[in-house]
C-alpha positions in Angstrom: 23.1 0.0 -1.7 21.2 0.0 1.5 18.8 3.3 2.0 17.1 4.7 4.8 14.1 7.2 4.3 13.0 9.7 6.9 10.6 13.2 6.9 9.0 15.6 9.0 11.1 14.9 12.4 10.2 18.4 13.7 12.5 18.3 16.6 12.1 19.7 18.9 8.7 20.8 18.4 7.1 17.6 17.9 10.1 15.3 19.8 13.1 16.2 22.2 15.8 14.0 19.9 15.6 11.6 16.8 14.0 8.4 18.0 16.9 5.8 19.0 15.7 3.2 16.8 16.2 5.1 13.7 19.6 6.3 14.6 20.6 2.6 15.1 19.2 2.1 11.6 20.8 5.2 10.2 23.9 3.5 11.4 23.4 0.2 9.4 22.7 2.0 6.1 25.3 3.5 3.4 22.7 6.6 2.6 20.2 8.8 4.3 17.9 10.7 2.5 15.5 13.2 4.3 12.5 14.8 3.0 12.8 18.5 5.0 11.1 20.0 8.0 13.7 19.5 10.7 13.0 22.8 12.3 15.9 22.8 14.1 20.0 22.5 12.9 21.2 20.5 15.6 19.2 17.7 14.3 20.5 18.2 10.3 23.9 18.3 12.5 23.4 14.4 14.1 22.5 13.0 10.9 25.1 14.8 8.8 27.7 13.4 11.4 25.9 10.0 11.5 25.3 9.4 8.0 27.6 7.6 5.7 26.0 10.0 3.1 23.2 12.2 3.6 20.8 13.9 0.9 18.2 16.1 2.2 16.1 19.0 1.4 14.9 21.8 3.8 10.5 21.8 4.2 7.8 24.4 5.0 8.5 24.9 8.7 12.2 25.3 8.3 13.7 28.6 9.1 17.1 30.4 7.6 19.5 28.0 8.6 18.1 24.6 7.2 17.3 26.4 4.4 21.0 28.0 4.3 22.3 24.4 4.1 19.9 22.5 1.5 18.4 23.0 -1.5 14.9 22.6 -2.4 15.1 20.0 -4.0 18.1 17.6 -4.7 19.0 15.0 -7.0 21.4 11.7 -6.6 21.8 8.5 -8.8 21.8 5.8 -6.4 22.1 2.2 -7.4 21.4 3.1 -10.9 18.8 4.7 -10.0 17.8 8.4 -10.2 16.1 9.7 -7.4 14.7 13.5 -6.6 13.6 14.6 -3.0 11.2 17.2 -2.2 9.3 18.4 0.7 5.9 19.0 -0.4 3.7 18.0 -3.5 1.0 18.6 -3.1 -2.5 17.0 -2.7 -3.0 13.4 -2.9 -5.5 13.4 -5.7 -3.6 13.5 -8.6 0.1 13.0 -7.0 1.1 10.6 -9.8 0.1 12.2 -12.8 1.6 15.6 -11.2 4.7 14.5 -10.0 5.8 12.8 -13.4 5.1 15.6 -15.2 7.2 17.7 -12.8 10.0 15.4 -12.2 10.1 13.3 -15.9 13.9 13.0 -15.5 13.8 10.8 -11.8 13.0 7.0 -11.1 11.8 7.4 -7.7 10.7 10.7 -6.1 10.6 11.1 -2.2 8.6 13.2 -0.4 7.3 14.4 2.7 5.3 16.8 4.3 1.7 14.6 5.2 3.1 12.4 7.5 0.9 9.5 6.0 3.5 6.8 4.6 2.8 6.4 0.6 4.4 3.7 -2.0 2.6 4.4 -5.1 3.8 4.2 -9.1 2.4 6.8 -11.6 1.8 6.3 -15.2 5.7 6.2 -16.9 7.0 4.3 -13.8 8.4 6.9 -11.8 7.9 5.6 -8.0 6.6 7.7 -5.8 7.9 7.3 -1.2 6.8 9.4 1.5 8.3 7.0 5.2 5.9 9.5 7.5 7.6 10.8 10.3 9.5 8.9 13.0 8.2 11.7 15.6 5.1 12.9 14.5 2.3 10.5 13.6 -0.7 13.0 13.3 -3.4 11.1 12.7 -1.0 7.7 11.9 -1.0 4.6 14.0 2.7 4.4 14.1 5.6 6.5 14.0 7.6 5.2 10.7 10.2 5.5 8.4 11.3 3.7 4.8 14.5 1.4 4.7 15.2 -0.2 0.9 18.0 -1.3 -1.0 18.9 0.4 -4.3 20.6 -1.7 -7.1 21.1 -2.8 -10.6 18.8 0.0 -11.8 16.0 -1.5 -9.5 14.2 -1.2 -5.9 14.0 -4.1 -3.4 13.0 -4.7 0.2 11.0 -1.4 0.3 10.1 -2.1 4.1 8.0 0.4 5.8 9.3 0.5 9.7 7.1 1.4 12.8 8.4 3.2 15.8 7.3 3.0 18.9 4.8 5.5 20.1 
């Protein structure tokens, strides 16, 4: 199962539309997950009519209508695999540790929020996957997102992809 990754597209503060490289990869993939602040609905309303299968959460910067449509946090087995997305957790220092004592029952936990890409494993093995943002590189070389395949109880290919800027 082929996945595609994505955070933080703040459109259309940050960009006018969703990169078109992305799209074309949201195209190739059989799941989309996002890790909130959209800020705007028409751009939860692309990826819900481009995805095969979205999962998303709503982020800090969302208003009452991202936040009317997704939850908090969500929850899928994918590929025998047990992921939970968030928007925010919080600072680096201590992420790990944290985040596997909040979310003991998931295999891999994405997240957003800092824009700064991060593959890291905490103690217990739960896997820890922020992509960045595909709009918004703050302080980033690159605009990026995650692609990965999900199977067999296992991840593989995790491939960090840079937009152009």
């Amino acid at each position: 199962m082929r996945l595609l990754l994505t955070s933080d597209t703040h459109v259309p503060s940050r960009a006018k539309r969703l990169p078109g490289g992305l799209l074309t990869a949201v195209d190739e993939v059989d799941v989309v997950i996002h890790a909130g602040d959209w800020t705007d609905e028409a751009t939860l309303d692309v990826l819900e009519s481009r995805s095969r299968r979205l999962i998303a959460v709503y982020g800090n910067n969302d208003g009452p209508a991202p936040r009317r449509r997704l939850p908090e946090v969500a929850r899928a087995e994918l590929g025998g695999l047990r992921f939970a997305v968030v928007h925010e957790t919080g600072p680096a220092a201590g992420r790990e540790r944290r985040c596997a004592a909040l979310y003991p029952d998931a295999d891999v936990l994405v997240f957003g929020h800092s824009h700064i890409p991060w593959d890291s494993t905490a103690p217990g093995g739960l896997r820890l996957l922020n992509p960045g943002s595909p709009t918004d590189r703050r302080r980033q070389p690159h605009h990026t997102y995650l692609t990965l395949t999900a199977e067999d109880g296992a991840l593989r290919d995790v491939v960090l992809h840079r937009l152009p800027v």
